[in-house]
BADO-834542 format. One line per 5 residues: number of its first residue (from 1); their letters; for each residue x, y, z of C-alpha. Coordinates in nm, 3 decimals, padded with zeros to 5 digits, always signed. Layout:
residues N
NUM) a) X:Y:Z ~ ...
END
This chain:
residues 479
1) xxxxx) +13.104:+14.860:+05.406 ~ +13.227:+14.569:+05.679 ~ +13.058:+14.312:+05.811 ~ +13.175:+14.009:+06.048 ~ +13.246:+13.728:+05.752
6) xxxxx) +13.160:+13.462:+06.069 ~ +12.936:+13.402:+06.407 ~ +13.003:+13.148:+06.646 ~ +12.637:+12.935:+06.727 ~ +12.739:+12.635:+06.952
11) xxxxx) +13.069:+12.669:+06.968 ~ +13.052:+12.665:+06.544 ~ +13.163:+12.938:+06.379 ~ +13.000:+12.949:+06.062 ~ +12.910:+13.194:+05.792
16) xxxxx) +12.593:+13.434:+05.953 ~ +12.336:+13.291:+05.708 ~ +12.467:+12.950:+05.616 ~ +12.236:+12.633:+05.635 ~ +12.426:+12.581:+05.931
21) xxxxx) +12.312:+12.894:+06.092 ~ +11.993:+12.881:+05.915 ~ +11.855:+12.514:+06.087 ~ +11.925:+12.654:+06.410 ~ +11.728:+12.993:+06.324
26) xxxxx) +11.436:+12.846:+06.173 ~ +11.324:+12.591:+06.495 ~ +11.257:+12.841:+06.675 ~ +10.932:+12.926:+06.748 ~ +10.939:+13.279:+06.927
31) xxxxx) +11.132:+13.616:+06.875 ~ +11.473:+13.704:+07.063 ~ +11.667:+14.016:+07.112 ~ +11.841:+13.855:+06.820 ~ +11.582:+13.729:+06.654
36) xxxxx) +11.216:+13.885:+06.487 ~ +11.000:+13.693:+06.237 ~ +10.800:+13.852:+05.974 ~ +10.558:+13.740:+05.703 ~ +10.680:+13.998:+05.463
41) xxxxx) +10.848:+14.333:+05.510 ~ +10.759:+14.667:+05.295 ~ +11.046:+14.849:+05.224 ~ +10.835:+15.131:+05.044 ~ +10.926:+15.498:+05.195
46) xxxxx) +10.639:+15.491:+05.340 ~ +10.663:+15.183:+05.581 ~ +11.070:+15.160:+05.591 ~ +11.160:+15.341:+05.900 ~ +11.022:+15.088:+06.100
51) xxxxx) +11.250:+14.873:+05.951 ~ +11.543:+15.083:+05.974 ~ +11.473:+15.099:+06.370 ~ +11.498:+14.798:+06.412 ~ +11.839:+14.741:+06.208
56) xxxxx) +11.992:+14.998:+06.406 ~ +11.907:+14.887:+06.718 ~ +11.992:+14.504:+06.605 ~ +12.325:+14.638:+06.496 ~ +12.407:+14.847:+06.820
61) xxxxx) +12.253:+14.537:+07.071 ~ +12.561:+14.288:+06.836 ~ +12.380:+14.104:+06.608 ~ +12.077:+14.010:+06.431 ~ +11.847:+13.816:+06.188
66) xxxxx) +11.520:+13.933:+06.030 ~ +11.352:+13.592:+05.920 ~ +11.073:+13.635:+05.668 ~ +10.804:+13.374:+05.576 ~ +10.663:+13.334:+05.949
71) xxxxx) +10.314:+13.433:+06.095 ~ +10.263:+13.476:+06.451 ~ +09.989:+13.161:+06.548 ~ +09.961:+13.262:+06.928 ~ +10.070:+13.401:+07.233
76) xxxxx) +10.388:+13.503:+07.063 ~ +10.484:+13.207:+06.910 ~ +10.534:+13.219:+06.511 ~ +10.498:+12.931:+06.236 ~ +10.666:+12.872:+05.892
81) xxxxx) +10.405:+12.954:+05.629 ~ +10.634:+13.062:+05.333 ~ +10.597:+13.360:+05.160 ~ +10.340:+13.473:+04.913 ~ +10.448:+13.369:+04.589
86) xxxxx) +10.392:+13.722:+04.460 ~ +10.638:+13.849:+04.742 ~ +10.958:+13.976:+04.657 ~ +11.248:+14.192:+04.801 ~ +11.528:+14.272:+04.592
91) xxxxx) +11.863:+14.288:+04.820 ~ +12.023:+14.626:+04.678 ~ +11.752:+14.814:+04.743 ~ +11.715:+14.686:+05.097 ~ +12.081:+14.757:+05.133
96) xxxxx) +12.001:+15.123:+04.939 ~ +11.744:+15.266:+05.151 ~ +11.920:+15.197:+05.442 ~ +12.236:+15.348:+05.377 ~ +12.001:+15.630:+05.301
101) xxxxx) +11.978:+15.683:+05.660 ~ +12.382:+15.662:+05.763 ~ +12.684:+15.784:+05.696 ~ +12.873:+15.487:+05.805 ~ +12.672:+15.201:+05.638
106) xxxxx) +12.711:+14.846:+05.790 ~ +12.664:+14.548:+05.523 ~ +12.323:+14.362:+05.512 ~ +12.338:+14.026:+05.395 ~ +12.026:+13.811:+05.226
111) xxxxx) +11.939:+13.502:+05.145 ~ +11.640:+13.285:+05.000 ~ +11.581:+12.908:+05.035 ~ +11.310:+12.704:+04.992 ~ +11.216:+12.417:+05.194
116) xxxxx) +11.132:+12.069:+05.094 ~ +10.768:+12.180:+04.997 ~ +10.846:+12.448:+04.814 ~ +10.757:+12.728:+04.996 ~ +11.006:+13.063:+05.039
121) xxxxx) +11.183:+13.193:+05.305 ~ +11.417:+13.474:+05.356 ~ +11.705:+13.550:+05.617 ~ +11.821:+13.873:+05.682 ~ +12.171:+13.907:+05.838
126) xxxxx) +12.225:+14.202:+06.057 ~ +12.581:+14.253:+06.141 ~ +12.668:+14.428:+06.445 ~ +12.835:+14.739:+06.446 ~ +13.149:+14.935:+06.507
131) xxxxx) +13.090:+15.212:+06.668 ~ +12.750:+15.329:+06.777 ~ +12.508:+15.347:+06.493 ~ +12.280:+15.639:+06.423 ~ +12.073:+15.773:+06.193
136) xxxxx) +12.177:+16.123:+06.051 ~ +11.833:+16.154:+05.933 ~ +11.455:+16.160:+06.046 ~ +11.287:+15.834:+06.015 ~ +10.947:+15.950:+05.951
141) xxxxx) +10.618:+15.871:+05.684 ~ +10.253:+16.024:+05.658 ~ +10.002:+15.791:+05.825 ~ +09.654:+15.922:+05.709 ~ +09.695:+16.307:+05.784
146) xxxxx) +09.943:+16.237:+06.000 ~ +10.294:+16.264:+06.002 ~ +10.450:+15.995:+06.204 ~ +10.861:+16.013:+06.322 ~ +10.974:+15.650:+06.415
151) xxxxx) +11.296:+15.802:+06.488 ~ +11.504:+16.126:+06.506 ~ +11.859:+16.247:+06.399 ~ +12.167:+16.077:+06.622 ~ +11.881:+15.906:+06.864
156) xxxxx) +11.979:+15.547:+06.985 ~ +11.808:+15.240:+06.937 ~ +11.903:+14.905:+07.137 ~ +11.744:+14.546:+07.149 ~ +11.576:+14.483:+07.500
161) xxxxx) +11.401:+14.181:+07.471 ~ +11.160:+14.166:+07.134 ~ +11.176:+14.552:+07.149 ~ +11.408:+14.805:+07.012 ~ +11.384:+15.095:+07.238
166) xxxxx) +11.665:+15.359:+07.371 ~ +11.899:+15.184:+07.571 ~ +11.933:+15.192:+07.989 ~ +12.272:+15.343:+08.193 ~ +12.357:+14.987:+08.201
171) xxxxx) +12.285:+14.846:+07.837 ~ +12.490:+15.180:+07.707 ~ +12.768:+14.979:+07.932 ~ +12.686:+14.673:+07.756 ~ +12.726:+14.874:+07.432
176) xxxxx) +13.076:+15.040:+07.495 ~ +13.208:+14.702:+07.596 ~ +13.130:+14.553:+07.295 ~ +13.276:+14.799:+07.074 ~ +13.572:+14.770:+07.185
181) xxxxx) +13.597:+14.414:+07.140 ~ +13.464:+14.457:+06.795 ~ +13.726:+14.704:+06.707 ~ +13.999:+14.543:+06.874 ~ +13.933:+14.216:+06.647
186) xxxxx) +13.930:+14.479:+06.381 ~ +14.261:+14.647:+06.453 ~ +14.432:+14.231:+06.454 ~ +14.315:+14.182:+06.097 ~ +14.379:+14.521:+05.971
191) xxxxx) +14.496:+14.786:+06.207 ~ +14.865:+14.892:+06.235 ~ +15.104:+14.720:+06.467 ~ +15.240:+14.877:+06.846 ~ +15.627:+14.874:+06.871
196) xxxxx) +15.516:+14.618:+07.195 ~ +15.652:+14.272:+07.254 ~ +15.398:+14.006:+07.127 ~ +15.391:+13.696:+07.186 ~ +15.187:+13.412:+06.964
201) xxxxx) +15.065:+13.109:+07.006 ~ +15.089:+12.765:+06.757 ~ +14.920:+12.435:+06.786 ~ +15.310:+12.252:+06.837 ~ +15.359:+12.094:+07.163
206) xxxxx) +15.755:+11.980:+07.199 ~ +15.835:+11.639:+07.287 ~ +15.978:+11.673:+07.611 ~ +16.111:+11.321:+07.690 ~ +16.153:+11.055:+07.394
211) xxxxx) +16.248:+10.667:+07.424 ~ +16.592:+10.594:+07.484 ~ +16.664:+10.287:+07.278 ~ +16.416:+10.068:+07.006 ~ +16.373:+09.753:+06.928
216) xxxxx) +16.359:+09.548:+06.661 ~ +16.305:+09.150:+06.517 ~ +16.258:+08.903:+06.262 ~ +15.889:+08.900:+06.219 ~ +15.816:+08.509:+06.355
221) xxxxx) +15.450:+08.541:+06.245 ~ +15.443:+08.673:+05.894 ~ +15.105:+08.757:+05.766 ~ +14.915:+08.993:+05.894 ~ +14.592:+08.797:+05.976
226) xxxxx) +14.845:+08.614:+06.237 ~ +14.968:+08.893:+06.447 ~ +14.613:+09.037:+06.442 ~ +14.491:+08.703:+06.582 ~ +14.776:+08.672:+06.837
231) xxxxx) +14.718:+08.988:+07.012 ~ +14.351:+08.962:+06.992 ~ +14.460:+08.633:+07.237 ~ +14.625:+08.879:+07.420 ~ +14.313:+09.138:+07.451
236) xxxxx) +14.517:+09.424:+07.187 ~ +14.265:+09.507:+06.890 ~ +14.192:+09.655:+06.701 ~ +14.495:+09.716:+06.511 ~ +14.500:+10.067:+06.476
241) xxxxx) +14.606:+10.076:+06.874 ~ +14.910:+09.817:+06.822 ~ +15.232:+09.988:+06.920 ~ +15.456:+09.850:+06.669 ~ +15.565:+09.875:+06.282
246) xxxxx) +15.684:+09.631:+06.016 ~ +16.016:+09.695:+05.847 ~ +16.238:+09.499:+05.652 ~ +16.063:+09.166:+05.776 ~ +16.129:+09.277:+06.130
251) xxxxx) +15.882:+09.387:+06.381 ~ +15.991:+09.785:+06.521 ~ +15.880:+09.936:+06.832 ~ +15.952:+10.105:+07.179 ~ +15.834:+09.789:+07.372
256) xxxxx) +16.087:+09.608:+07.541 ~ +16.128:+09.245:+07.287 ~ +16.420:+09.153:+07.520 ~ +16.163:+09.094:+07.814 ~ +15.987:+08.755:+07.733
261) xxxxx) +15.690:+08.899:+07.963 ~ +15.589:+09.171:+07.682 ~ +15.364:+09.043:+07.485 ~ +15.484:+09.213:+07.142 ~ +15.804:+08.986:+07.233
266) xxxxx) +15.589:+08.703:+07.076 ~ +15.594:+08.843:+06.756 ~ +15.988:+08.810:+06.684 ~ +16.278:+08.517:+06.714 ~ +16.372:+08.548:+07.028
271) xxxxx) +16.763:+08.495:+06.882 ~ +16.726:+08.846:+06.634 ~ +16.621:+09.030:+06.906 ~ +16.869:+09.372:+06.882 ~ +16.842:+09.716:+07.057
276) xxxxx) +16.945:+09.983:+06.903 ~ +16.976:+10.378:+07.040 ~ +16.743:+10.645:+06.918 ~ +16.937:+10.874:+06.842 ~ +17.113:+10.662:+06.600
281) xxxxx) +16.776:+10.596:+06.440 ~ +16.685:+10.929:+06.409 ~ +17.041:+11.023:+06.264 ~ +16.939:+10.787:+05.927 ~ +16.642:+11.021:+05.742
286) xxxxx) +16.455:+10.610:+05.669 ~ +16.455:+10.561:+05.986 ~ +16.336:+10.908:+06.153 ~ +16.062:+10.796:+05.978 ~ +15.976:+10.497:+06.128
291) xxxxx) +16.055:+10.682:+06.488 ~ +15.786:+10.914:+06.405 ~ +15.531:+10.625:+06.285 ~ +15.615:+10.478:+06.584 ~ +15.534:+10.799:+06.804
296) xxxxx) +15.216:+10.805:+06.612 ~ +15.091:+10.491:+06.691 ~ +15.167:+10.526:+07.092 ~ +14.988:+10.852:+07.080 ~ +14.678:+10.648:+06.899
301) xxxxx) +14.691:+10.370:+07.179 ~ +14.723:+10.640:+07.474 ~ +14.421:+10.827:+07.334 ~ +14.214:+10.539:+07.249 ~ +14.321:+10.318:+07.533
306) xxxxx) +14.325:+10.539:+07.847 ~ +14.122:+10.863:+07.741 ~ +13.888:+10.594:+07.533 ~ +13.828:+10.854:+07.265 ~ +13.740:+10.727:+06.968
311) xxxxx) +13.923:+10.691:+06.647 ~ +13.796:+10.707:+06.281 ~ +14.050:+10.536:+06.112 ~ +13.994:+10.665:+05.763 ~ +13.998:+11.005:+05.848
316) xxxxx) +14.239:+10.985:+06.151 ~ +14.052:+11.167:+06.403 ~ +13.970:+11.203:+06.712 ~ +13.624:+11.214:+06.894 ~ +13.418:+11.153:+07.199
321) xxxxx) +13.128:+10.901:+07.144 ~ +12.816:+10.966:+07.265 ~ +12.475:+10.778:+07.403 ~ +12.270:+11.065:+07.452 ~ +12.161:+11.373:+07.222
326) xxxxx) +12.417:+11.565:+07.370 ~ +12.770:+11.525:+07.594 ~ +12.988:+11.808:+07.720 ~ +13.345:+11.718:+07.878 ~ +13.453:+11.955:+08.231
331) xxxxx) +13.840:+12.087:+08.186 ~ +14.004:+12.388:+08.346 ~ +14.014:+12.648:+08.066 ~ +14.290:+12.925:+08.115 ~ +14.027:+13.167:+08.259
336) xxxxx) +13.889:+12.892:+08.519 ~ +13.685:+12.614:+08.489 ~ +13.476:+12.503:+08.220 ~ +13.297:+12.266:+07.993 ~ +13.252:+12.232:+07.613
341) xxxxx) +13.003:+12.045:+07.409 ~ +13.187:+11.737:+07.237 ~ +12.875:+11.546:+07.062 ~ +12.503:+11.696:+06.982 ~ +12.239:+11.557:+06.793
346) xxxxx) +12.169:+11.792:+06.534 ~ +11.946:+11.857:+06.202 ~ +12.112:+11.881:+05.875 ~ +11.953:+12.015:+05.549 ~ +12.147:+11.844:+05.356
351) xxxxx) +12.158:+11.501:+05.416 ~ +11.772:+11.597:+05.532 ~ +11.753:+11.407:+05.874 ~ +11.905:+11.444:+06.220 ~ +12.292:+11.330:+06.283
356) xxxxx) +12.553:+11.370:+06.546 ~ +12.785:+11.621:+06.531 ~ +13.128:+11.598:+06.715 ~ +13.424:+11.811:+06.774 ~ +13.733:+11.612:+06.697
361) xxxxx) +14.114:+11.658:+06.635 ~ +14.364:+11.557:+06.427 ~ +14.731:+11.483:+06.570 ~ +15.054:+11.370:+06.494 ~ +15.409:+11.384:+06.572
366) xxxxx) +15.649:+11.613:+06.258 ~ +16.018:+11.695:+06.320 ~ +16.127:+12.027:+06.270 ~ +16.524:+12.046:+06.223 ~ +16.625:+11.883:+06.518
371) xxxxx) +16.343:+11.867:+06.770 ~ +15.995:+11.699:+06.754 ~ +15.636:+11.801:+06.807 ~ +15.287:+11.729:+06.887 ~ +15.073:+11.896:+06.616
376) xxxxx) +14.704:+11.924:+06.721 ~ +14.433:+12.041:+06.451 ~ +14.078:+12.076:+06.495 ~ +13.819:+11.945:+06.268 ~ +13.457:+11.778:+06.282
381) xxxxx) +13.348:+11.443:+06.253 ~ +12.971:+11.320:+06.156 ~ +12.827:+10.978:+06.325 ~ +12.500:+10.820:+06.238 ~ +12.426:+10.704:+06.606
386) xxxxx) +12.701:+10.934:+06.823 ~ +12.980:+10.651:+06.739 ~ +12.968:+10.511:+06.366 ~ +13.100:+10.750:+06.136 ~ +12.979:+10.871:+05.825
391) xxxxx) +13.136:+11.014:+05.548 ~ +13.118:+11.071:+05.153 ~ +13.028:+11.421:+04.925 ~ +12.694:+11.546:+05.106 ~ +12.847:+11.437:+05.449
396) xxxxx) +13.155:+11.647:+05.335 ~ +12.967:+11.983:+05.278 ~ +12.834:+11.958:+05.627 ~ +13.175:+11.955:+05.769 ~ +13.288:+12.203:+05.526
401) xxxxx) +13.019:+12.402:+05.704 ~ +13.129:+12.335:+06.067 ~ +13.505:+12.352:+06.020 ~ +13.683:+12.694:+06.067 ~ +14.040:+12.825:+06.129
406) xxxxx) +13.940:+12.968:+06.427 ~ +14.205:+13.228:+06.546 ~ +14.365:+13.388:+06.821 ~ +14.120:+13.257:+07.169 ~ +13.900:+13.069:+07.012
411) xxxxx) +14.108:+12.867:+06.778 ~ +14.374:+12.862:+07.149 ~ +14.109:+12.754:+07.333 ~ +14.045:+12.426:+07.133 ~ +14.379:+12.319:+07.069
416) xxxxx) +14.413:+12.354:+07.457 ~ +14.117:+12.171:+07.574 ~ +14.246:+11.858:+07.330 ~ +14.580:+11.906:+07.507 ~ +14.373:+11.874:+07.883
421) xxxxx) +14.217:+11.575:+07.823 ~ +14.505:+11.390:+07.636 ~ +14.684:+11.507:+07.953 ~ +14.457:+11.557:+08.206 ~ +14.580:+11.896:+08.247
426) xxxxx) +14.961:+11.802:+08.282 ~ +15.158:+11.681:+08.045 ~ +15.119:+11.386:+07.823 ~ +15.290:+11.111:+07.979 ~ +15.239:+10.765:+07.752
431) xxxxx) +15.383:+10.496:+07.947 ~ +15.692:+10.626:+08.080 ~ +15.940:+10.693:+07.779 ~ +15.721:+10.953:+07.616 ~ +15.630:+11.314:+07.729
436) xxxxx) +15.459:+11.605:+07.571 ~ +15.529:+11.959:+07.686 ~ +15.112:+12.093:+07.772 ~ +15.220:+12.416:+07.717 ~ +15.193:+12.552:+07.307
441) xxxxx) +15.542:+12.659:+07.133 ~ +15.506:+13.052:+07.096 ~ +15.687:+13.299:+06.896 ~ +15.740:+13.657:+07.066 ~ +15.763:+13.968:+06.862
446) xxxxx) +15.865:+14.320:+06.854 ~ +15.530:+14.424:+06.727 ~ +15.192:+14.394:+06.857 ~ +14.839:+14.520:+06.978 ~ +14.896:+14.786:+07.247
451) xxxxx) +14.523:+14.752:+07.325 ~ +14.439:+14.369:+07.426 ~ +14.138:+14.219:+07.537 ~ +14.162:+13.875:+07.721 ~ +13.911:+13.616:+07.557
456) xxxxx) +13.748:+13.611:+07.897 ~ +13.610:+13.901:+07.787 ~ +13.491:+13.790:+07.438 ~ +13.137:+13.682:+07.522 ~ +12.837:+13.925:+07.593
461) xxxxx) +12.527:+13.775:+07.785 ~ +12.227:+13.785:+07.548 ~ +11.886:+13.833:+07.743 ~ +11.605:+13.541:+07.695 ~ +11.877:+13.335:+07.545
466) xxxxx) +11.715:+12.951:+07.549 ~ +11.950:+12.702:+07.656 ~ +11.994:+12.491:+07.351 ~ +12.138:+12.796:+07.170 ~ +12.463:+12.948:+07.232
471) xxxxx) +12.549:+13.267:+07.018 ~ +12.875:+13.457:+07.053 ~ +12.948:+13.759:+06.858 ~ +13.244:+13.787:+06.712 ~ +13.340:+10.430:+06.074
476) xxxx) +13.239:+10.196:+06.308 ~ +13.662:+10.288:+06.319 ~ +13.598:+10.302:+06.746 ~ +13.713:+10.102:+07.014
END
């Protein structure tokens, strides 16, 4: 049996019944071609077709959740009750009578929790499937005299709305596409390579352009508290955006010392004042080290400074801030234009109260052999008000949660849209001795996918799909 390990809710991918997945689930209030609430379910023979109807046609439509513990109040709109305390399903023979009815059988997952009262709930996780499911037997039970067939041998069942019913000319279009872009994820994880060129894609951007020369000091100042107060004076704080590094009782950097009109010139005798090539730094393996410390800290002061991201200095990330529930940033996305959610207020069960959740990036310079690059990595960051971070063990299961190794368009996607706005969609020019190549360092090979979808195409419209949620199958440390 196979089923899709991950779902992507918000631009999240997450596991399909994590709490994650499960706060979003459980505020809403009404059912969705993805969604139907129950107070219990009877899998007895004699009430389990109905069931099994609507698995298939949750399966064919791409995905779906059976939540149980919920009673319809009015007009279609369902409340969290719990359920009876006598209720109980037992997973393998959920998973049992189904496969009763196939010959293919897709993987149903369940879960329990209880909420802060104590009452039950269960998630069912519907996975979608790979090819077009059908039963190969009657679905049928006596009702009174009567014999009643919910469903036939090889008939089709979709998700229209809160119904599962056979599909329309166009939903059987719907359908078809999204088998093949189930299959062809399946054929990159297991199927056998094409002898076809292939070319893949990294999160290393080459440093086109580097400084020529550095400069270096005798540190005039000394302590620390001293420099930090002299370029406070000169509006530069907080430290983690100064632009130079301590050595050897010398201050290092790219700025000019030798022009008395540079402020960093304040922090060194004027008479030790020495310029030195790069490449002769980079030539001594102490020094290539400083070079890249140094690279590090212009890239900090470029993204903090003139993107004003922010910067959490103990985890050395990246983020947008936020003053409202929710921000989204434009950039032109390889398919056209586009915008992605940055920072949303959201509910977490663990910490048990509402937070902000942002998108953020790791980055820093490495040197591979002889050339250097701009490694970009995407994480999460957690902020108690859209701007001061938190962190410690519960905050760090939440972001265990979010994070994900998102691969080929997806995981692409990301790295590039950190790329667009450190570069506003060209390369990344800080000041004007450093440039980074926008374009990812990719590896062609002689084997590949004959069969390629575009991730254009990796996103199927779901009917009645509310705005605030997106599903797609498949430290005060700021300035």
């Amino acid at each position: 049996m196979r089923h899709e390990a991950q779902v992507v809710i918000n631009e999240v991918e997450s596991e399909p019944l994590s709490d994650y997945v499960i706060d979003f689930l459980k505020q809403r209030k009404s059912e969705a071609p993805f969604l139907d609430f129950k107070w219990t379910m009877d899998i007895s023979d004699s009430a389990f077709p109905e069931i099994a109807k609507d698995i298939f046609a949750f399966s064919n439509y791409g995905v779906g959740w059976l939540l149980l513990g919920w009673k319809e109040i009015t007009n279609s709109q369902y409340s969290p009750v719990g359920l009876p305390d006598e209720y109980n399903v037992d997973q393998a023979s959920l998973q049992e009578k189904f496969n009763s009815y196939v010959d293919e059988p897709i993987e149903l997952l369940y879960r329990e929790v209880k909420d802060a009262q104590g009452l039950r709930f269960a998630y069912i996780y519907i996975p979608p499937s790979h090819k077009i499911l059908t039963p190969k037997k009657e679905g049928k039970y006596n009702k009174g005299n009567k014999e009643r067939i919910v469903f036939k041998v090889d008939e089709v069942f979709y998700r229209r709305g809160t119904q599962s019913i056979h599909p329309s000319k166009q939903e059987e279009q719907i359908m078809k596409k999204r088998l093949e872009i189930e299959n062809y994820r399946i054929s990159l994880l297991s199927g056998d390579p094409d002898e076809i060129n292939e070319e893949i894609y990294s999160n290393l951007f080459e440093l086109k352009k580097l400084p020529q020369c550095v400069y270096f000091g005798t540190d005039k100042l000394g302590d620390k508290d001293s420099k930090k107060a002299f370029l406070k004076q000169n509006n530069v704080f907080p430290e983690w955006v100064f632009k130079f590094r301590e050595w050897n009782g010398n201050i290092v950097t790219f700025e000019n010392l030798q022009d008395s009109g540079n402020l960093y010139s304040g922090l060194v005798d004027s008479r030790t004042i020495k310029k030195e090539s790069l490449d002769s730094w980079l030539k001594d393996a102490d020094k290539a080290r400083i070079i890249i410390d140094l690279l590090n800290r212009e890239l900090r002061h470029h993204a903090i400074s003139n993107i004003h991201l922010y910067y959490s200095l103990d985890r050395h990330k990246f983020f947008y801030s936020t003053d409202t529930e929710r921000r989204e940033e434009s950039w032109q996305a390889r398919y056209g234009k586009a915008t992605r959610q940055v920072a949303a207020k959201m509910w977490t069960a663990q910490l048990n109260r509402d937070i902000y959740c942002h998108p953020a990036f790791f980055a820093d310079f490495i040197r591979l052999g002889e050339r250097i690059f701009l490694r970009i990595k995407p994480t999460f960051i957690l902020t108690e008000d859209g701007k001061r971070v938190i962190a410690g063990a519960e905050e760090g299961t939440v972001i265990t949660r979010l994070s994900y190794d998102k691969y080929n368009g997806n995981y692409l996607n990301t790295i590039l849209f950190w790329i667009y706005k450190l570069g506003g969609g060209a390369s990344i020019n800080v000041n004007d001795y450093i440039e980074v190549d926008p374009t990812p360092v990719a590896a062609k090979m002689a084997y590949g996918i004959l069969f390629d979808i575009p991730s254009s195409e990796f996103k199927l419209e779901i009917e009645e799909e509310p705005e605030e949620l997106a599903i797609s199958i498949d430290d005060n440390n700021g300035v």
